[in-house]
BALOMAR-682754 format. One record per residue (C-alpha): residue number from 1; residue in three letters; x negated, y, z negated. Coordinates in Angstrom, 2 decimals, decimal comma. Each point is the difference from the previous one (the first is absolute). Layout:
N
+-----+---------+---------+---------+---------+
! num ! residuo !      xx !      yy !      zz !
+-----+---------+---------+---------+---------+
! NUM !     ALA !       X !       Y !       Z !
...
+-----+---------+---------+---------+---------+
***
This chain:
234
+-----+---------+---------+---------+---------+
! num ! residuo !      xx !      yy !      zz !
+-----+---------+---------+---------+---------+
!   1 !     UNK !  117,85 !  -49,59 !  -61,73 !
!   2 !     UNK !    3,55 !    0,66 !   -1,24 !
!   3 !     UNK !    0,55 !    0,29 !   -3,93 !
!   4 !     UNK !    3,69 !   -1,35 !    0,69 !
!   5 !     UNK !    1,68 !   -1,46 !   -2,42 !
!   6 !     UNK !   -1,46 !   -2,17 !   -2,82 !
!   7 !     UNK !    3,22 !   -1,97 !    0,51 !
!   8 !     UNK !   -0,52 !   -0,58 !    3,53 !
!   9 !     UNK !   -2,21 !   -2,82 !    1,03 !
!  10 !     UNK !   -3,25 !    1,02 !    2,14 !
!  11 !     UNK !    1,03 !   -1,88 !    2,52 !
!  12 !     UNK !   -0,30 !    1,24 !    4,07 !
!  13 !     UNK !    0,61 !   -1,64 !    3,58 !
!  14 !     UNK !   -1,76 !    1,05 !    3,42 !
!  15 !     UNK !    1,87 !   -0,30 !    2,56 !
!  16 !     UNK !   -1,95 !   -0,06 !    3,72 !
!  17 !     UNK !    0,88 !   -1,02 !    3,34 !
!  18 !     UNK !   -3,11 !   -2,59 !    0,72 !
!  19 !     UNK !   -2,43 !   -1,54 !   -2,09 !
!  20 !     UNK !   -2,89 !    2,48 !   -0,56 !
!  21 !     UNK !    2,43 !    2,84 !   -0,48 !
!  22 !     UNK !   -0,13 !   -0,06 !   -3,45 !
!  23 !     UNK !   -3,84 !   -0,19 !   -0,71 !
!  24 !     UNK !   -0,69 !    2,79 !    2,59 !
!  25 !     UNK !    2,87 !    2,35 !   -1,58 !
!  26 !     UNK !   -0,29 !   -0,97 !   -3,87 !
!  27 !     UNK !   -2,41 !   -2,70 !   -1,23 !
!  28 !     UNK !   -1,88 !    2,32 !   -1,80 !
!  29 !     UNK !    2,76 !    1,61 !   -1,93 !
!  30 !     UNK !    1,19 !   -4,12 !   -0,46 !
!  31 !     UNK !   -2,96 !   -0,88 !   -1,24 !
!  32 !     UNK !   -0,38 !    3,09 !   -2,31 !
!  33 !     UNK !    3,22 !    0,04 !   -1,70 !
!  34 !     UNK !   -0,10 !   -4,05 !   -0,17 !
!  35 !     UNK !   -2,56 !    0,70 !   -2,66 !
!  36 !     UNK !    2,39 !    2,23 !   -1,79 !
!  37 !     UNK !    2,43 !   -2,79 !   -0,55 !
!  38 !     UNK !    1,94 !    0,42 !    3,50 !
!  39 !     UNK !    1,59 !   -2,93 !    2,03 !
!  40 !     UNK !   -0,43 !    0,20 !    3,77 !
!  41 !     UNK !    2,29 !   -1,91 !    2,14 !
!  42 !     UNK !   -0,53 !    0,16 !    3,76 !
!  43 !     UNK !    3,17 !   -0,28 !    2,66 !
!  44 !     UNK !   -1,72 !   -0,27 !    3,39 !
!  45 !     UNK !    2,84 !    0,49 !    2,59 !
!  46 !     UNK !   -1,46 !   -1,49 !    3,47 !
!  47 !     UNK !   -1,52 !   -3,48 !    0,69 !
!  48 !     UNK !   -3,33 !    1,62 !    1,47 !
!  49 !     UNK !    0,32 !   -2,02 !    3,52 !
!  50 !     UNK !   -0,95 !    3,02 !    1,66 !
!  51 !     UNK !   -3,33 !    0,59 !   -2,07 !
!  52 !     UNK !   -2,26 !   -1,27 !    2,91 !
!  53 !     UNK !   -1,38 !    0,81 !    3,17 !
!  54 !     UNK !   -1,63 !   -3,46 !    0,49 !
!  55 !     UNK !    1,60 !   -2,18 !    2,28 !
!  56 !     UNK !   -0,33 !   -3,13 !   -1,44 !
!  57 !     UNK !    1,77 !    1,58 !   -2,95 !
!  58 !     UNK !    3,39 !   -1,60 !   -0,29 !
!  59 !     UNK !    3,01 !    1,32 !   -2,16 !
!  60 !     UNK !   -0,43 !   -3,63 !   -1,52 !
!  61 !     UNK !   -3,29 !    0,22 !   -0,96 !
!  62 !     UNK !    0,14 !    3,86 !   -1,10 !
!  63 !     UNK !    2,92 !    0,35 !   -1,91 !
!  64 !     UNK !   -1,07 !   -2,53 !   -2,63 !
!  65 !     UNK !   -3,70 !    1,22 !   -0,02 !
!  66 !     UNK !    1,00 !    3,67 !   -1,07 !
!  67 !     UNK !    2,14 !   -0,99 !   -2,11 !
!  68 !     UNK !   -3,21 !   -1,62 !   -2,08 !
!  69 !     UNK !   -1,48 !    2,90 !    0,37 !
!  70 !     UNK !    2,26 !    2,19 !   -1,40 !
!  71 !     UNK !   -0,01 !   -2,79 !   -2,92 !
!  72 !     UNK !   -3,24 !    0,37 !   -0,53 !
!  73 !     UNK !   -0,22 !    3,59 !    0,22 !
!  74 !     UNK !    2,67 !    0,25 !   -2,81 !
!  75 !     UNK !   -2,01 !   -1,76 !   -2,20 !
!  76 !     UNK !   -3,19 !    2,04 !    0,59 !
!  77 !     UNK !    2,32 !    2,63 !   -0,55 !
!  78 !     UNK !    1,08 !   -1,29 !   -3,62 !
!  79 !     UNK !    4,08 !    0,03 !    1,74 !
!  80 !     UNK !    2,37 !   -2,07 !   -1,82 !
!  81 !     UNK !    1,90 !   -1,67 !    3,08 !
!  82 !     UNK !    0,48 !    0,39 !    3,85 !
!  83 !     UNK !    3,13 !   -0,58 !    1,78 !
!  84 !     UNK !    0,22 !   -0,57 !    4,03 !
!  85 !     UNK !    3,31 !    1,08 !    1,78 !
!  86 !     UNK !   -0,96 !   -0,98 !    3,52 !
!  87 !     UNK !    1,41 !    2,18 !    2,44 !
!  88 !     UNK !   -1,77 !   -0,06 !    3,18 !
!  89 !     UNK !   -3,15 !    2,37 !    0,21 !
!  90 !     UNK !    0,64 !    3,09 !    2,39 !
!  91 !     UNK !    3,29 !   -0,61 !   -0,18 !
!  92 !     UNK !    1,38 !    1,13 !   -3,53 !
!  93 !     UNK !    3,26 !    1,68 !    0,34 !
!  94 !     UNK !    1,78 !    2,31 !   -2,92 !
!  95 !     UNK !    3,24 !   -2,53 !   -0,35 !
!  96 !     UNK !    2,68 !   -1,67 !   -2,72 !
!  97 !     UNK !   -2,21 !   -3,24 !   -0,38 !
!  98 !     UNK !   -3,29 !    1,86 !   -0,58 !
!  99 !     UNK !    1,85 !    2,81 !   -2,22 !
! 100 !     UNK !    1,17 !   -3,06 !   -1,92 !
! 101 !     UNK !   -2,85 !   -1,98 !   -0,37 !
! 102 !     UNK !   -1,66 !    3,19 !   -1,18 !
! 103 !     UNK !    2,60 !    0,88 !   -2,46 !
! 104 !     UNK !   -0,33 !   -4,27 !   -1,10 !
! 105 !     UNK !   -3,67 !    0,68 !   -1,01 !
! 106 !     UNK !    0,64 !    3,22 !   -1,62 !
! 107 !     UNK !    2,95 !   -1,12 !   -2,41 !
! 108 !     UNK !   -2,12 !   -3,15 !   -0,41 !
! 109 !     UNK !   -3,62 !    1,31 !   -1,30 !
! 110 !     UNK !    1,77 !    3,20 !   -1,59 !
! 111 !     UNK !   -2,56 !    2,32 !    0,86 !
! 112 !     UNK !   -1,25 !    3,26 !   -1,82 !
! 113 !     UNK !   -1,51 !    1,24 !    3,28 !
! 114 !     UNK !    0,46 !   -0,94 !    3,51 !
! 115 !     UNK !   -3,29 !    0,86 !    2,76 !
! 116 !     UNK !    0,52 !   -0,17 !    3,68 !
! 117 !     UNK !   -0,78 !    2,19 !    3,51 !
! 118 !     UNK !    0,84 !    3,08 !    0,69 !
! 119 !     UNK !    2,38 !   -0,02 !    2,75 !
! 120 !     UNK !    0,16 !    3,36 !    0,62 !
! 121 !     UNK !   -3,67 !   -0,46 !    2,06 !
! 122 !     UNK !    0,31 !   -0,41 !    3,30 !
! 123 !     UNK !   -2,85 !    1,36 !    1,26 !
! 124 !     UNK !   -3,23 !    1,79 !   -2,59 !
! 125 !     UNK !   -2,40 !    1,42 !    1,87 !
! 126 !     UNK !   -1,95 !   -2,95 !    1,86 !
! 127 !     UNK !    2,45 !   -2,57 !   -2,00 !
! 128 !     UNK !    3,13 !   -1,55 !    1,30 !
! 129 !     UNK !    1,86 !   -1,68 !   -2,49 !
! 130 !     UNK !    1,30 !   -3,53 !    1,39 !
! 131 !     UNK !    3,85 !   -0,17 !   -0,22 !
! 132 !     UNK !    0,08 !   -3,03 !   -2,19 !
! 133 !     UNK !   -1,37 !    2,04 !   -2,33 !
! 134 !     UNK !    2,37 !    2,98 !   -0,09 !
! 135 !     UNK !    2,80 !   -2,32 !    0,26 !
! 136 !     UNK !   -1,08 !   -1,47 !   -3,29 !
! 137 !     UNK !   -0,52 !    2,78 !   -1,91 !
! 138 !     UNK !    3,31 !    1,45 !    1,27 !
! 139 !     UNK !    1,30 !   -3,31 !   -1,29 !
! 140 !     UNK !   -1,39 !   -0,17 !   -3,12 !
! 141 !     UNK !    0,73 !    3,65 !   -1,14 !
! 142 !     UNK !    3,92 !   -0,56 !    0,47 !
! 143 !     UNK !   -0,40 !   -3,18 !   -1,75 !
! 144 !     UNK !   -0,94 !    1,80 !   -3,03 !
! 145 !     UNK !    2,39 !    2,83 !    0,74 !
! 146 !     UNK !    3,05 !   -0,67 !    0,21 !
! 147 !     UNK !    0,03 !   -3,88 !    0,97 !
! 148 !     UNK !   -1,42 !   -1,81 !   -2,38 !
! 149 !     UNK !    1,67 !    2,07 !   -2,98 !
! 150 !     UNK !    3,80 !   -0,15 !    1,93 !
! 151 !     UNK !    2,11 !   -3,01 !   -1,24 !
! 152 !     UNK !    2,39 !    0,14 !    2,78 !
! 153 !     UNK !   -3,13 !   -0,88 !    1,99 !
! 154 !     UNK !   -0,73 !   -3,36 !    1,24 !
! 155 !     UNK !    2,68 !   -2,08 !   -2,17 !
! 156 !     UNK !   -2,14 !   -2,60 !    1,20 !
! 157 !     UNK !   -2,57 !    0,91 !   -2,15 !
! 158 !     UNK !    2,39 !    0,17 !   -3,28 !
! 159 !     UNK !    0,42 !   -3,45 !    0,82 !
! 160 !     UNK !   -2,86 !   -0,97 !   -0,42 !
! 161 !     UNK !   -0,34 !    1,43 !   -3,38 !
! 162 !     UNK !   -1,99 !    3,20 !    1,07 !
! 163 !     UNK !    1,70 !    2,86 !   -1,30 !
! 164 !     UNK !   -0,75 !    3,77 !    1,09 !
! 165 !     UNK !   -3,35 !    1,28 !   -1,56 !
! 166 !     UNK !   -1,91 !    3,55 !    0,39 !
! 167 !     UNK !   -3,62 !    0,84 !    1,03 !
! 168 !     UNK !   -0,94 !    2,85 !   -1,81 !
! 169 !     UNK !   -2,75 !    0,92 !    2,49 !
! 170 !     UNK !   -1,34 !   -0,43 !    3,32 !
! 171 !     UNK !   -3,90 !    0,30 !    1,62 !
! 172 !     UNK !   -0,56 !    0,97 !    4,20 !
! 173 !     UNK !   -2,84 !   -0,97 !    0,91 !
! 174 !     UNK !   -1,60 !    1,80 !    3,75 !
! 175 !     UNK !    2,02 !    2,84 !   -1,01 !
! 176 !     UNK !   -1,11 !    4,08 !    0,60 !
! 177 !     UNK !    2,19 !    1,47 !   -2,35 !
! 178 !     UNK !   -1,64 !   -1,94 !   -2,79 !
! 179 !     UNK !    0,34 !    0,84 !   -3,98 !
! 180 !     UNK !   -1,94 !   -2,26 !   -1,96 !
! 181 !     UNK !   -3,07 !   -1,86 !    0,58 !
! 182 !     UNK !   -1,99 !   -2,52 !   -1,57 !
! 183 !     UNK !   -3,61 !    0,05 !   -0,57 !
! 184 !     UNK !   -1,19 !   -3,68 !    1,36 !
! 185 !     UNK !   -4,01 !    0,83 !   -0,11 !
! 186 !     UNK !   -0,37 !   -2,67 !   -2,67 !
! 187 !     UNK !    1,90 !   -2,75 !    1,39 !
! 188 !     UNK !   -0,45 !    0,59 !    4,42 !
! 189 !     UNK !   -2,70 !   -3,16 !   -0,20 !
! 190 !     UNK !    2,87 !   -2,15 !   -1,00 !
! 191 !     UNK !    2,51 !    1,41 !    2,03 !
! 192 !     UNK !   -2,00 !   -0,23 !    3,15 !
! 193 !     UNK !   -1,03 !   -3,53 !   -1,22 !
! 194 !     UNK !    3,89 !   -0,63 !   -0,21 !
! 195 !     UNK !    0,27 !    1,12 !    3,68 !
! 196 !     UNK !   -2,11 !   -2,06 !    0,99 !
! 197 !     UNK !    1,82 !   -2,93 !   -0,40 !
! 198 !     UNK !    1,69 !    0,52 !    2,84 !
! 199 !     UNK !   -3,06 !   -1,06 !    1,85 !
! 200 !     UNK !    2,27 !   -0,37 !    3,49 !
! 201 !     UNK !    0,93 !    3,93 !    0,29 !
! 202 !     UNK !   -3,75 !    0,86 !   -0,28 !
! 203 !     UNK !   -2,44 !   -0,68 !    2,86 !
! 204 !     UNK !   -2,06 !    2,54 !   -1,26 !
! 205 !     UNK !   -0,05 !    0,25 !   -3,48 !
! 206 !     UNK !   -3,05 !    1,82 !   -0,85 !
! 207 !     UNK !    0,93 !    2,89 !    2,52 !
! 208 !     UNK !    3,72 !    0,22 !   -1,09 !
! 209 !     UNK !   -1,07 !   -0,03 !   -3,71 !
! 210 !     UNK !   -2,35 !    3,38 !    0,70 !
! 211 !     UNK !    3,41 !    1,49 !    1,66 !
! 212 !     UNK !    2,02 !   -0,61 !   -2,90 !
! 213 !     UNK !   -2,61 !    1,22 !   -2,41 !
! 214 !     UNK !    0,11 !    2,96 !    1,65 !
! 215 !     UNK !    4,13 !    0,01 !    0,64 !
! 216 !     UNK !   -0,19 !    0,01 !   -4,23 !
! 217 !     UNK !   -2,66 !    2,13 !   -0,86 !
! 218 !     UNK !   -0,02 !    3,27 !   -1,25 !
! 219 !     UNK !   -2,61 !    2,77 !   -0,11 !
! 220 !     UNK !   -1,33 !   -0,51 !   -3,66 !
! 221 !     UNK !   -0,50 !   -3,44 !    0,65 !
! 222 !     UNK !    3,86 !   -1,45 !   -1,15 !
! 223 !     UNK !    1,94 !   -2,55 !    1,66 !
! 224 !     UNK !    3,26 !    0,59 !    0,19 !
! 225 !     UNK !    3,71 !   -1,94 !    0,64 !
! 226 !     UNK !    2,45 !    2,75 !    0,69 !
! 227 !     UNK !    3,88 !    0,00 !    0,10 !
! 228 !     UNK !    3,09 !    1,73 !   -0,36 !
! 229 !     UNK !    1,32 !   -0,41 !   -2,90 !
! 230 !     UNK !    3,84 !   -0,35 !   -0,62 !
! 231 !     UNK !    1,59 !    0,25 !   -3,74 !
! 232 !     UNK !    4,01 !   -1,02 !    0,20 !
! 233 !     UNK !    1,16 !    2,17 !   -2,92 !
! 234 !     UNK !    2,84 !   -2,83 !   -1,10 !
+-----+---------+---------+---------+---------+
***
């Protein structure tokens, strides 16, 4: 984990398109560095209305069921707090009210380090990356740079008494050009127990749980969450 500052607070927010994001991309490092003295906070950017394939699955009845699971996998998690921005799932579009609602969290929770997608993958070998999710990351990384530390942007913001603050660092998850990794072996039973809270994106949970061990395995018997790293040098 970073040394950072001793002045700085330990103090991070995720950033994901859906619910789920988060917990597939970073629970373990959440949960690891939560025992270090970290605050998580969670900024889920989507409603989840598209999360289902059944068709008596309404938008009514999904959007407020994911967003108790994501609750509850936040506190399996050990994460501070989770905030829900609610733009329509599969529809999430890089504009000025997302930028700014990004930006609102950020100058809000002050955080050390900010984790999101890599928006850079479209397509990894047999992956394709859903669009929600590059347009988040792509979001969240100009929050941090320049947005969020600019004064002359969003006045609207200054009004309401949040004034320009820096990340010092940011985490890609589902990137290849990765730089730092985190060794989850002891804490992947909690983090899959954390995904499965969101008991309505798994039919199959037994066969997508083998998948994913293998997905973060490694050949002496690790498990891994690997990112690209980002260090803003002021």
């Amino acid at each position: 984990m970073p040394e950072g500052d001793q002045e700085e607070p330990k103090r991070a927010l995720i950033v994901s398109a859906h619910p789920d994001d988060s917990e597939f991309g970073a629970a373990g490092t959440a949960i690891l560095w939560g025992r270090d003295g970290w605050e998580f906070y969670y900024l889920i950017c989507t409603d989840g209305s598209k999360g289902s394939e059944d068709p008596e699955m309404t938008p009514d009845k999904l959007i407020p069921l994911r967003r108790d699971e994501q609750r509850a996998a936040v506190k399996v998690a050990g994460g501070k707090e989770v905030f829900f921005l609610d733009y329509v799932d599969g529809e999430l579009a890089y504009t000025r009210d997302l930028m700014r609602d990004v930006v609102r969290h950020i100058r809000r929770i002050k955080p050390y380090a900010v984790f999101s997608h890599d928006p850079n993958q479209i397509v990894r070998n047999l992956f394709i990356n859903h669009p929600d999710h590059r347009c988040a990351g792509e979001v969240a990384i100009d929050a941090v740079y320049p947005i969020a530390r600019n004064r002359p942007s969003f006045p609207e913001l200054l009004a309401e008494g949040l004034e320009p603050f820096s990340v010092k660092e940011i985490y890609l998850w589902t990137a290849s050009d990765v730089n730092f990794e985190v060794d989850i072996s002891s804490v992947l039973e909690l983090k899959f127990r954390a995904l499965r809270q969101h008991k309505s994106q798994f039919s199959n949970p037994e066969e997508t749980e083998q998948r994913l061990r293998q997905f973060w395995s490694e050949p002496d018997g690790r498990f891994l969450e690997r990112f690209r790293r980002i260090q803003l040098p002021f």
